[in-house]
C-alpha positions in Angstrom: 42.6 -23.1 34.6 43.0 -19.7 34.2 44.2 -20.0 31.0 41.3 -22.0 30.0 39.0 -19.8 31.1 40.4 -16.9 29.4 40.3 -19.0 26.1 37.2 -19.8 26.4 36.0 -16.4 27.0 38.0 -15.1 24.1 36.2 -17.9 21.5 32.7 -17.1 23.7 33.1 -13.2 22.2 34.1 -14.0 19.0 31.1 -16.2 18.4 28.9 -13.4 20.2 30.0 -10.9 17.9 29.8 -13.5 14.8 26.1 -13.8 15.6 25.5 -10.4 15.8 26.6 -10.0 12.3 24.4 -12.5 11.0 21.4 -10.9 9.0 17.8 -11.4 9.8 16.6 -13.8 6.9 13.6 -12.5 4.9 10.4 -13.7 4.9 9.8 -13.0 1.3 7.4 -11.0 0.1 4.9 -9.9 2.8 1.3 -8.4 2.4 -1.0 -7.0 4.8 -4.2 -8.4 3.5 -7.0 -5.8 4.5 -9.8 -3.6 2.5 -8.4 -1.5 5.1 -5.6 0.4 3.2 -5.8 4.7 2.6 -3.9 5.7 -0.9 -2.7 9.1 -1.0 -3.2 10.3 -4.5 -0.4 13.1 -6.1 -1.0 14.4 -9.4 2.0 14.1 -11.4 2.9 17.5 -13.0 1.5 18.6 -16.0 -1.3 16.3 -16.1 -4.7 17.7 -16.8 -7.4 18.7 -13.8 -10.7 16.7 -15.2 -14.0 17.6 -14.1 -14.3 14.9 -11.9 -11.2 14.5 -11.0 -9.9 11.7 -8.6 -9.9 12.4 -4.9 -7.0 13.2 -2.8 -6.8 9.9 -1.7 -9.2 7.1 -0.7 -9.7 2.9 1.0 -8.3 0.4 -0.7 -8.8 -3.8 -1.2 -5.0 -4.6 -1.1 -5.0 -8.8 -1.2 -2.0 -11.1 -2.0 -2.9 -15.0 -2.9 -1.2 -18.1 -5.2 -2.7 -18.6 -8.5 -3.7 -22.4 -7.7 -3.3 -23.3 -11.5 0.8 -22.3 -11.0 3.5 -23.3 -8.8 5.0 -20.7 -6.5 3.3 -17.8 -8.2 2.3 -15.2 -6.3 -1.1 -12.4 -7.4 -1.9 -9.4 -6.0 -5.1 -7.8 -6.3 -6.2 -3.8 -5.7 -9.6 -3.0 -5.5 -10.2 0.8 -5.1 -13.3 2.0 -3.0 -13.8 4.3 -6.0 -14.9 1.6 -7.8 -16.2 -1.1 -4.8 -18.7 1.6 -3.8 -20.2 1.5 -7.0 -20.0 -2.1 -8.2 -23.6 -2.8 -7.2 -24.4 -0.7 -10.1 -21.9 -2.2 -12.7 -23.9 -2.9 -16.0 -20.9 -4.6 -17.3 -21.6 -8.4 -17.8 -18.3 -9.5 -16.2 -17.9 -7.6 -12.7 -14.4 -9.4 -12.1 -13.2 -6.6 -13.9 -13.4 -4.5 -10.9 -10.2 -5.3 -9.3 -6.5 -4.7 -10.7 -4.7 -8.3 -10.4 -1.6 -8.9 -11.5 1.9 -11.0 -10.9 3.8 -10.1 -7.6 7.2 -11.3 -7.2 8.0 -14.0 -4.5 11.7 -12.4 -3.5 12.3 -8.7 -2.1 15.1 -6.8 -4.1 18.3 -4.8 -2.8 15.7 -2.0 -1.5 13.5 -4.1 0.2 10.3 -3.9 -2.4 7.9 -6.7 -3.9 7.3 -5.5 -7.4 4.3 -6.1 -9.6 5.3 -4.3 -12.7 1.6 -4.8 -14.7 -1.7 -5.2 -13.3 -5.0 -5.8 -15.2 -6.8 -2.6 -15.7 -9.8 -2.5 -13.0 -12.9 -0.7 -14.1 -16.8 -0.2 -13.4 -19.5 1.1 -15.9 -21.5 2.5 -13.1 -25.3 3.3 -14.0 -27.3 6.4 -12.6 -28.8 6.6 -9.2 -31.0 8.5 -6.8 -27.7 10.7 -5.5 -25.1 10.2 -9.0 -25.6 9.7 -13.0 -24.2 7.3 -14.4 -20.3 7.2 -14.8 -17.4 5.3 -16.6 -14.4 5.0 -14.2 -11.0 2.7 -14.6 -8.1 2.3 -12.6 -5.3 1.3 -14.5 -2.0 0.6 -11.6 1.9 0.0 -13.2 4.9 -0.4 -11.2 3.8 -1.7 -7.7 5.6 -2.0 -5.0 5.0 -3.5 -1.8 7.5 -2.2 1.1 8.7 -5.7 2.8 10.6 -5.0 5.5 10.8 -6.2 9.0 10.6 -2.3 10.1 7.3 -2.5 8.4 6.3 -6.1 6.6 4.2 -5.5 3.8 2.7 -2.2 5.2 3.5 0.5 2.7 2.7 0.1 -1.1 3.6 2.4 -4.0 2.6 2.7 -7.5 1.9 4.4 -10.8 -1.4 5.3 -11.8 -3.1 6.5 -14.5 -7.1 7.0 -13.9 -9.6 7.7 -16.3 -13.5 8.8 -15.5 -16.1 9.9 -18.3 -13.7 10.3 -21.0 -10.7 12.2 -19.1 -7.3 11.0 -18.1 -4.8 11.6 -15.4 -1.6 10.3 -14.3 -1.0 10.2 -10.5 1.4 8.9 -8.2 0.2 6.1 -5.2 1.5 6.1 -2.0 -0.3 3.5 0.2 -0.2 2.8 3.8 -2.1 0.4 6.5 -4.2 0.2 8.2 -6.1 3.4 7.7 -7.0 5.3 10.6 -9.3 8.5 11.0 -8.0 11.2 12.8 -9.2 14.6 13.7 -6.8 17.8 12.4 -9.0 20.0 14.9 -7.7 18.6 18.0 -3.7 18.2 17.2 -2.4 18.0 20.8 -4.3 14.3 20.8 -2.0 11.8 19.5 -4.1 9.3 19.5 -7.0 11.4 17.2 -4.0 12.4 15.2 -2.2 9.3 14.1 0.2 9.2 17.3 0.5 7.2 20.2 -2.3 5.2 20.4 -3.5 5.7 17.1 -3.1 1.8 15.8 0.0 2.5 13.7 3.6 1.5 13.4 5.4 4.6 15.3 8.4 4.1 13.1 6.3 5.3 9.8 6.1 9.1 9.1 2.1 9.5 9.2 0.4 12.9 9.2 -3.6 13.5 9.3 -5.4 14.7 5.6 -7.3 17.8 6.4 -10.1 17.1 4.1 -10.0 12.7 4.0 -9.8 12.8 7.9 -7.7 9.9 7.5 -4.2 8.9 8.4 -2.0 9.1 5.6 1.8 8.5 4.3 3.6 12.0 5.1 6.4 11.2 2.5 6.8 9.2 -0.2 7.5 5.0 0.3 8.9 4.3 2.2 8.0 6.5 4.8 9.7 6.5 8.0 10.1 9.0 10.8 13.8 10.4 10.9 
């Protein structure tokens, strides 16, 4: 009986330690569907400084969905609160144009990413108002890619960029995270007002609060994790 028993405790290891080994299966390509994303905005280097010149960083529409005219296609659409906030003024006859949609891939590679490599350009041809002229502004995303990881499923995004408003154009690096939450950089010692503990958001991902957006925002580049 002995014997038996150590057997048994031998093959009950060995299929203990078998298990352990076994990776996590992926749940493909995950998207936190929100309007409640923050984009921090870095301008590549030796791009020009327009007059009106994209913000450091700003809200964002990020929404995946199936293209019901294709099988197991997946889309994902941006929509930018740089144009949103204006699209009640859009004298363009076809206000779709408003969000960036594009291809997303159904499978996350070796690094854990969704890629959508080309995304419609996403525009507004904004008319005057009591408090702004009028303005032209366009949005056009390459290269993104969703983070997909069960450390953080679909919660960090990066991306090329290359904006355009009233004639000038800028290239600028996205780094993406949700969900955006305000903070306050004069009371630091508060985690909670300053994307800590109680803040809403994933402790693993490196977070820091934008002096001037007052929002929570990526502290490195995707994906951004604390040490």
């Amino acid at each position: 009986m002995k014997r038996v028993s150590t057997v048994v405790a031998v093959l009950g290891a060995g299929l203990l330690v078998t298990a352990c080994d076994i990776e996590q299966p992926s749940a493909g390509c995950v998207v936190q569907d929100s309007i409640n994303w923050i984009a921090r905005y870095d301008l590549k280097e030796g791009q020009p400084t327009c007059v009106r010149p994209l913000p450091p960083g700003e809200l964002v529409g990020v929404f995946k969905y199936r293209d019901p005219n294709k099988e197991n296609s997946n889309v994902l659409a941006l929509r930018p609160a740089g144009l949103a906030s204006r699209g009640a003024r859009d004298t363009s006859s076809d206000q779709s144009k408003q969000t960036a949609i594009g291809s997303l891939g159904s499978e996350v590679d070796a690094n854990d990413f969704c890629k959508a490599e080309t995304l419609s350009e996403a525009s507004v041809a904004a008319a005057s108002s009591d408090t702004e002229d009028a303005t032209q502004i366009s949005y056009k995303f390459s290269n993104v890619e969703v983070y997909s990881a069960p450390r953080a499923p679909g919660t960090q995004l990066r991306a090329d960029l290359t904006y355009t408003r009233d004639g000038c154009t800028a290239e600028y690096e996205v780094h993406a995270m949700w969900p955006a939450r305000p903070c306050d950089p004069a009371h630091p010692e508060e985690p909670a007002l300053n994307c800590g503990k109680g803040s809403l958001i994933n402790p693993d991902m490196a977070v820091t609060c934008h002096p001037t957006l007052k929002l929570c925002v990526l502290a490195k580049d995707v994906p951004s994790f604390v040490d």
